[in-house]
C-alpha positions in Angstrom: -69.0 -12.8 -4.5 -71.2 -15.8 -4.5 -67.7 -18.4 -4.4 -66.8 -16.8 -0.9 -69.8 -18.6 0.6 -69.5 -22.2 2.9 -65.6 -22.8 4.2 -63.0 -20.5 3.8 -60.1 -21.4 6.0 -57.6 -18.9 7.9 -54.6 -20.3 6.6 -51.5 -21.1 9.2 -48.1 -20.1 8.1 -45.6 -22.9 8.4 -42.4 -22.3 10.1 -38.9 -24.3 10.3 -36.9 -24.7 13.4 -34.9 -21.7 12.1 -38.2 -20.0 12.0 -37.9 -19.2 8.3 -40.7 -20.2 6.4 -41.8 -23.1 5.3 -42.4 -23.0 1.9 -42.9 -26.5 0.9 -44.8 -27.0 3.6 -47.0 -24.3 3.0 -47.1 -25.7 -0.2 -48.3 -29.3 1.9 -50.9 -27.2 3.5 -52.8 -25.6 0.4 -52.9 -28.9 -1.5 -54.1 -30.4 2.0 -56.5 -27.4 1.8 -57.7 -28.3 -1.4 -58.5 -31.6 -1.3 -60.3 -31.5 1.6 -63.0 -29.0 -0.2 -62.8 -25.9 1.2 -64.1 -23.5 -0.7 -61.2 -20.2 -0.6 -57.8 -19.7 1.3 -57.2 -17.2 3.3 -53.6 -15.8 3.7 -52.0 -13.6 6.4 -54.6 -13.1 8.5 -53.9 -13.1 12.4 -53.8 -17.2 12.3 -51.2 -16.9 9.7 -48.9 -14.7 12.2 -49.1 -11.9 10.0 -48.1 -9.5 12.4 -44.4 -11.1 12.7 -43.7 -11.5 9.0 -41.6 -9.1 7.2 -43.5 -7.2 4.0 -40.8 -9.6 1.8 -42.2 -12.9 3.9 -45.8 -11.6 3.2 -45.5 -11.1 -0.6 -43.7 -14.3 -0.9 -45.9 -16.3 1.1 -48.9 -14.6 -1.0 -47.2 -15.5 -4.5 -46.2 -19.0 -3.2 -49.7 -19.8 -2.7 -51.3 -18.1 -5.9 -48.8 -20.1 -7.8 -49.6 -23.3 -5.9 -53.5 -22.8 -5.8 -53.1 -21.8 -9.9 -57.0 -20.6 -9.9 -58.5 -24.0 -8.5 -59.7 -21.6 -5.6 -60.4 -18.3 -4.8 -57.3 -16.1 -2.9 -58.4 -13.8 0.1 -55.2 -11.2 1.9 -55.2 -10.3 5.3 -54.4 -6.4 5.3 -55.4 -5.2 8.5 -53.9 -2.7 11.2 -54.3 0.3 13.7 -53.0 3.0 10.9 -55.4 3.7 8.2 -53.2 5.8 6.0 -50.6 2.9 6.4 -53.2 0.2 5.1 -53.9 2.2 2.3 -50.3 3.2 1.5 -49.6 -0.4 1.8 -51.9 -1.5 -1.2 -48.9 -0.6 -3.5 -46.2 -2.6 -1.5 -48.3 -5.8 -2.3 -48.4 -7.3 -5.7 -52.3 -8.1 -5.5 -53.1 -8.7 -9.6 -54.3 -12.5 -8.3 -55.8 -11.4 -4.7 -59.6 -12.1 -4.8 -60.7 -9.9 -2.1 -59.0 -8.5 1.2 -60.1 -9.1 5.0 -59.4 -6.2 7.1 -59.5 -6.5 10.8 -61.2 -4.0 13.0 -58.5 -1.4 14.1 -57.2 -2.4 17.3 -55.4 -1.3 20.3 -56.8 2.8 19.3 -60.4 1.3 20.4 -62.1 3.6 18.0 -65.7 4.9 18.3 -68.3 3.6 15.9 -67.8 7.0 13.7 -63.6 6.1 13.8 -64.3 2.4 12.3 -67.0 3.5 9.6 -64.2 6.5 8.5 -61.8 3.6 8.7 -63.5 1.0 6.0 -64.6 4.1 3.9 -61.6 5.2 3.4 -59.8 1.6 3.1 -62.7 0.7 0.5 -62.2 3.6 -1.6 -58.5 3.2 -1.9 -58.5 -1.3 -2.3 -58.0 -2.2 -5.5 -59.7 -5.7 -4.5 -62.9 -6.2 -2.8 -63.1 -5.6 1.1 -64.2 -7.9 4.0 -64.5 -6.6 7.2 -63.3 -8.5 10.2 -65.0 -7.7 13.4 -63.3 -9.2 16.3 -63.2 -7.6 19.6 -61.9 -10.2 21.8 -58.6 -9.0 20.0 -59.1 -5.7 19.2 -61.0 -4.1 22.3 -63.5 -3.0 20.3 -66.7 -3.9 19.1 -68.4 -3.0 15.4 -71.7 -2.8 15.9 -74.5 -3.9 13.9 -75.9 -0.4 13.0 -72.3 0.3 11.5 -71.9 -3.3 10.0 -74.9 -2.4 7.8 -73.8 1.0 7.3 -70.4 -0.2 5.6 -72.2 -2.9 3.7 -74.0 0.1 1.7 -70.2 0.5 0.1 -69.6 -0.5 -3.2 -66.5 -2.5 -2.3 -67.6 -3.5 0.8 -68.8 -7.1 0.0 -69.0 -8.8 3.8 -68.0 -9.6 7.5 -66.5 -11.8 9.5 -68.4 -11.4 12.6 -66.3 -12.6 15.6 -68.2 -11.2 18.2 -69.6 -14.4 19.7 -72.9 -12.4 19.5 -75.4 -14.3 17.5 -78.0 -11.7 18.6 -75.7 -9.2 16.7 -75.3 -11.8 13.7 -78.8 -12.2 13.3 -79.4 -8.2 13.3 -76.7 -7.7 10.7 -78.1 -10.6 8.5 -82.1 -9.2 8.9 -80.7 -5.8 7.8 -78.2 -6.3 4.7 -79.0 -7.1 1.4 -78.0 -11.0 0.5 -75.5 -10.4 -1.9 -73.6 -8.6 1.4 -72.0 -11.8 3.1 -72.1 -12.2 6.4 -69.4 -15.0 7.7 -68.4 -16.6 10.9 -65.0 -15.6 12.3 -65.8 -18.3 15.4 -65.4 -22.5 14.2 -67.7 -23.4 17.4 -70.8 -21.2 16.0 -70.9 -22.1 12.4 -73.8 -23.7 13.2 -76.3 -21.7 14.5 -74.5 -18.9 12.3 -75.7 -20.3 9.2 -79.4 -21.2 10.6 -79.4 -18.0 10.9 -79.0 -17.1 7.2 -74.7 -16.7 7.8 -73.0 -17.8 4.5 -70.4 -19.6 5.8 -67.1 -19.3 7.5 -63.5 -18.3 8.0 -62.3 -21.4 10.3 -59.3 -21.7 12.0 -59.9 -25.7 12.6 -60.5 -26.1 8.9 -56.6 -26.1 8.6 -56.7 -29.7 10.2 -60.1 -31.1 9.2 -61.0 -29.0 5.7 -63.2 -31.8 5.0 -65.3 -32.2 7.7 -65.5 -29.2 8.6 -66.2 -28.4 4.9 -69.2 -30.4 4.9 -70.4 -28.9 8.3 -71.3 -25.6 5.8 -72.3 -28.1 3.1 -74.6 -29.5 5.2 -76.1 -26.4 6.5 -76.9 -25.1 3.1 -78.6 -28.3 2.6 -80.4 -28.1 5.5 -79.2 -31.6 6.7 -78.9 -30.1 10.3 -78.4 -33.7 11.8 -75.7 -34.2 9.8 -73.6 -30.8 10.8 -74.8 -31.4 14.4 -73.0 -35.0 14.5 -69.5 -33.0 12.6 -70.1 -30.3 15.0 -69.9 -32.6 18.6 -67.1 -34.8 16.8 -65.2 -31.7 16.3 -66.2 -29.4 19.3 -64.0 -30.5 22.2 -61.1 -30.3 20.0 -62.5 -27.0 18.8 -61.9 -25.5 22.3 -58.6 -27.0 23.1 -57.3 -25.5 20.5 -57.5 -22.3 21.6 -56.6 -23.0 24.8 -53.2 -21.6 25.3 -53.5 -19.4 22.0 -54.0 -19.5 18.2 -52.8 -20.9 16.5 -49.8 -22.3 18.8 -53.0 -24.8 19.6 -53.9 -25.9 15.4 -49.9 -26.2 14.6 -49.4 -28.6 17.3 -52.7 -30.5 15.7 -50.9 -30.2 12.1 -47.9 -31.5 13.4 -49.9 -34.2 15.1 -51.2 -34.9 11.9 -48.1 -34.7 10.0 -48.9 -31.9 7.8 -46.7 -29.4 8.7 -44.6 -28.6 12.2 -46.1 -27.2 15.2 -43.1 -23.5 15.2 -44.2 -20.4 16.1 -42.6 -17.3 16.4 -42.1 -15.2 19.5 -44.2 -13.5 21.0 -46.1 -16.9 20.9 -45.2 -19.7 22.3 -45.4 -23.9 21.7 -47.9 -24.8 23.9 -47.5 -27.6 27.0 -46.8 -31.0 26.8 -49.8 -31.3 28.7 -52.1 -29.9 26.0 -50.0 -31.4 23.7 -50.7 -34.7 25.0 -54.5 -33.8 25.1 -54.7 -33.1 21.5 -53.1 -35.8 20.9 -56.2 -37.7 22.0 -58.5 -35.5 20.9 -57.0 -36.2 17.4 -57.6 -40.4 17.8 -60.7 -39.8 19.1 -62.2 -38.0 15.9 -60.2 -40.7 14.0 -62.3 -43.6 15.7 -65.5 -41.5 15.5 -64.7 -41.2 11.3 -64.3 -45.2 11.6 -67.4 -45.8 13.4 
């Protein structure tokens, strides 16, 4: 699915002070999304706080945005979990008729062995009545999907791609060497987009894309392009923010940044927490600094 390549952005889920959600915000945020270039939304996936949103709150949220996205971009659905019979089971709790493709994290907690995660995505592919991209990520779930079974799974009809959030560009670049190029192989990490794509990556999932779509849009762009000065100079304007972002959890870290911004509000529901006025404050300068860079 060629219009999956360059920027796809893991879509935060706005909340109000009475942690219900946001719906006009979120609303705020897809046009915001939009405009800025990116090329697909993704909804409910672990920066959306997917795990403390009731079925109802995730099929709303999913129609809310298919109605306020009305085709100008493609749709991906996070669907992921520890209980593959409960995935699959799931498929018909979710009204998925406008759902491009689904991203699937990496069980977690169970720490699978390599055979556990290919049975896993077999059996998830076979049932999904949308395409499937994998999400490898084991800073959160314990457990890393190796190369050998990435390209394994990409031999699967419905199978069409990874996010590889290993941090491992020695395992992006064997995964890349070794699948076919209609299999895409995405970032799942906004600081390595970079040296993803020289590699031959096809883009990303970005969390910081919910802030700057069109910068960091036109860090892929450029990429493609092969205007590598150009997504070097994005990349250092971005980078320091990049990190601080995540540095007392995600996406506590990019809703205080949309708030700054005055997108949406910075909410988040327990078991997160807002992050310190320290931070705060240091985002808060982080923002103006990318501000005057844009200027200069």
């Amino acid at each position: 699915m060629k219009e999956l390549r360059g920027t796809g952005v893991a879509m935060i889920t706005p909340f109000n002070n009475d942690l219900s959600v946001d719906y006009a915000g979120l609303e705020k945020l897809c046009n915001h999304l939009i405009e800025g270039g990116v090329e697909y939304l993704v909804v409910q996936g672990t920066t959306g706080e997917s795990a403390t949103l009731t079925l109802d709150e995730k099929q709303r949220v999913l129609d809310s945005v298919v109605e306020v996205v009305n085709g100008r971009r493609p749709v991906v659905f996070g669907h992921g979990g520890n209980n593959t019979q409960a995935l699959i089971d799931g498929f018909n709790q979710f009204n998925l008729t406008n759902v491009d493709a689904i991203l699937s994290a990496s069980p977690y907690y169970n720490k699978p062995t390599q055979d556990g995660i290919l049975g896993h995505y077999r059996a998830l592919a076979d049932a999904s009545p949308k395409p499937v991209i994998m999400y490898n990520v084991p800073g959160r779930t314990a457990s890393n999907m190796s190369y050998e079974t990435t390209v394994r799974l990409s031999e699967h009809s419905n199978i069409i791609a990874v996010k590889e959030a290993s941090g491992d560009l020695d395992q992006v670049g064997a995964i890349i060497k070794r699948t076919d190029r209609d299999f895409l192989v995405l970032s799942g990490d906004d600081p390595l987009v970079v040296p993803h794509m020289a590699l031959g990556g096809d883009g990303i999932i970005s969390v910081v894309g919910n802030a700057f779509p069109a910068e960091f849009s036109e860090i892929t762009r450029s990429c493609w392009g092969g205007e590598y000065d150009t997504a070097r100079r994005l990349h250092y304007m971005l980078i320091d923010l990049i990190y601080s972002l995540f540095a007392e959890g995600n996406p506590a870290g990019v809703k205080a940044v949309m708030e700054i911004l005055g997108i949406v509000g910075s909410t988040v529901r327990l078991p997160l927490a807002p992050i310190s006025s320290e931070l705060y404050k240091k985002l808060e300068g982080q923002v103006e600094e990318i501000r005057a860079f844009e200027k200069a």
